[in-house]
N, C-alpha and C positions, 0 to 999 in steps of 0.2 A: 693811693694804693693801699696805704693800711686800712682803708675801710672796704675793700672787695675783698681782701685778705679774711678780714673779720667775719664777712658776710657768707662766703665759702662755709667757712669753719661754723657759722652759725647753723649753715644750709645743711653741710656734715653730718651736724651733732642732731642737729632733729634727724635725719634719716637716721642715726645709727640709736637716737630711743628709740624711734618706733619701732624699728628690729628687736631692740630690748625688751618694748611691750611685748611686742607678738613674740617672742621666744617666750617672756615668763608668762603669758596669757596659753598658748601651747604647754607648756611645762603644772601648768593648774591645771588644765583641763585633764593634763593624763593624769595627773595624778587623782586627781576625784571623779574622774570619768574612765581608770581603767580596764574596768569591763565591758567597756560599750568601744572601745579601741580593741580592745584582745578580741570582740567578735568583729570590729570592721578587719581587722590583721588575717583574723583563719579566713572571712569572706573574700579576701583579695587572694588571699594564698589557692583557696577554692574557685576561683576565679581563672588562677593564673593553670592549674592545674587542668582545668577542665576545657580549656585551652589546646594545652597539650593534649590532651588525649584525644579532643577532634580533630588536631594537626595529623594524630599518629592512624586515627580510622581514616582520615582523606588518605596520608601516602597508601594506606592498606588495598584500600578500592580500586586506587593508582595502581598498584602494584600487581593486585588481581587481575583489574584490565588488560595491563601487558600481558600477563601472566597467558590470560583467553587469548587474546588474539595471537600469539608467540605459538597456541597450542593448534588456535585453528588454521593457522599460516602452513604448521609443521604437516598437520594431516590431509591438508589441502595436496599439499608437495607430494605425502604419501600416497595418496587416492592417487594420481597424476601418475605417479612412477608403477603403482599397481597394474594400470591401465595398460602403459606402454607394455608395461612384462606380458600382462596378458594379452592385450591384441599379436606381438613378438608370438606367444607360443600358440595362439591359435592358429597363426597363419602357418607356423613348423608343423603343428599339427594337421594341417589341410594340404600343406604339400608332402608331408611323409606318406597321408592317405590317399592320394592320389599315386603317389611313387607305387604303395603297395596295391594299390586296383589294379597300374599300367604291369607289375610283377606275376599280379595274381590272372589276370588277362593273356599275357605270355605262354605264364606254365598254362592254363587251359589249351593254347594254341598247339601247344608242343604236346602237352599228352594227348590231343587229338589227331598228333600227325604219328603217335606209336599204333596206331589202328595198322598204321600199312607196313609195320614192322614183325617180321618173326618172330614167332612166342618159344622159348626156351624148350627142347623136347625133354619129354619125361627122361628120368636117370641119365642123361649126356651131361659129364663133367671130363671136359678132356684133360691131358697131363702137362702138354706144354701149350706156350702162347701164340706157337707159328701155326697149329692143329687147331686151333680156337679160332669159331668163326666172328666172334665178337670182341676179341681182343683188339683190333684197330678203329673201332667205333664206327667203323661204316657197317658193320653186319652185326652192331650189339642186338643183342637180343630185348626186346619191348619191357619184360618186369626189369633188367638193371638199367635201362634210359630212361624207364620212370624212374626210377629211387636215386638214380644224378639228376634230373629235373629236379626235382623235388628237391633234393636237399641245395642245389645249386639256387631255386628258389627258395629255401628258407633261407639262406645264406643273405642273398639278397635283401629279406626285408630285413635280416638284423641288421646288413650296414644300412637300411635306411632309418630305422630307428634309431642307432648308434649317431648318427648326423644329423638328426633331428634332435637327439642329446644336447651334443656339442653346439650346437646352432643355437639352443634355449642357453646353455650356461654359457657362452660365451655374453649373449646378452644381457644376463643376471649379472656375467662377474665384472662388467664396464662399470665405470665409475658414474654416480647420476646428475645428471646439468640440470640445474636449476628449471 
């Protein structure tokens, strides 16, 4: 046994000179090869750095990419929803014009059925409403059934415009589904 003992310790001591070499061999070299370490030192530091800053252009490119496609996703969605509002109000659109041709087709019909109606005689404004032949709307006279036509037909298109309105903004103000 004393002699593995020995043998260890022999085995030991050489490993731990040559350590000793190679430290005081490293410790000469810096010392009279200092400026050939001070530029391998900034090369690695430059190394290390330049490093970084290609890590930090990749995340950037990274980041831009989402960045595009987040922005083409977004206007993709937008075009899509422009679309729905638009087709929505061109079709309010084609039925308000319709509502107002089937109005404006009406009042034609009706002022051409005042042909067969009495024309209002010069200077006759009577005093009361039972003496008045056109007070009960069977015997009005042809110029006041056109000008209730008429405004009963403008009446008309405003409520269809007015609901042509409401029908667009209702559509706008819904919230929008993916």
């Amino acid at each position: 046994m004393g002699i593995t003992r020995w043998r260890i310790w022999y085995e030991r001591s050489l490993v731990g000179c040559a350590v000793s070499a190679l430290v005081g061999v490293v410790v000469i070299f810096l010392l009279t090869q200092w400026k050939l370490v001070l530029v391998g030192i900034l090369l690695a530091l430059l190394g290390v750095q330049t490093m970084r800053i290609d890590r930090a252009h990749r995340q950037y490119a990274e980041l831009q990419a989402q960045h595009a496609e987040a922005s083409r996703k977004a206007e993709a969605d937008a075009r899509a929803t422009e679309r729905k509002w638009q087709d929505h109000a061109n079709e309010t659109a084609k039925a308000k014009d319709e509502t107002i041709l089937n109005i404006n087709a009406r009042l034609d019909d009706a002022l051409g059925e005042l042909r067969n109606r009495p024309a209002r005689p010069a200077g006759d404004v009577p005093g009361t409403a039972s003496t008045c032949k056109g007070a009960t709307g069977a015997g009005i006279y042809a110029e006041d059934a056109g000008l209730l036509i008429r405004e009963a037909a403008r009446a008309d298109k405003l409520r269809a415009a007015l609901a042509a309105c409401y029908s667009q903004y209702d559509a706008i103000s819904q919230p929008v589904k993916p």
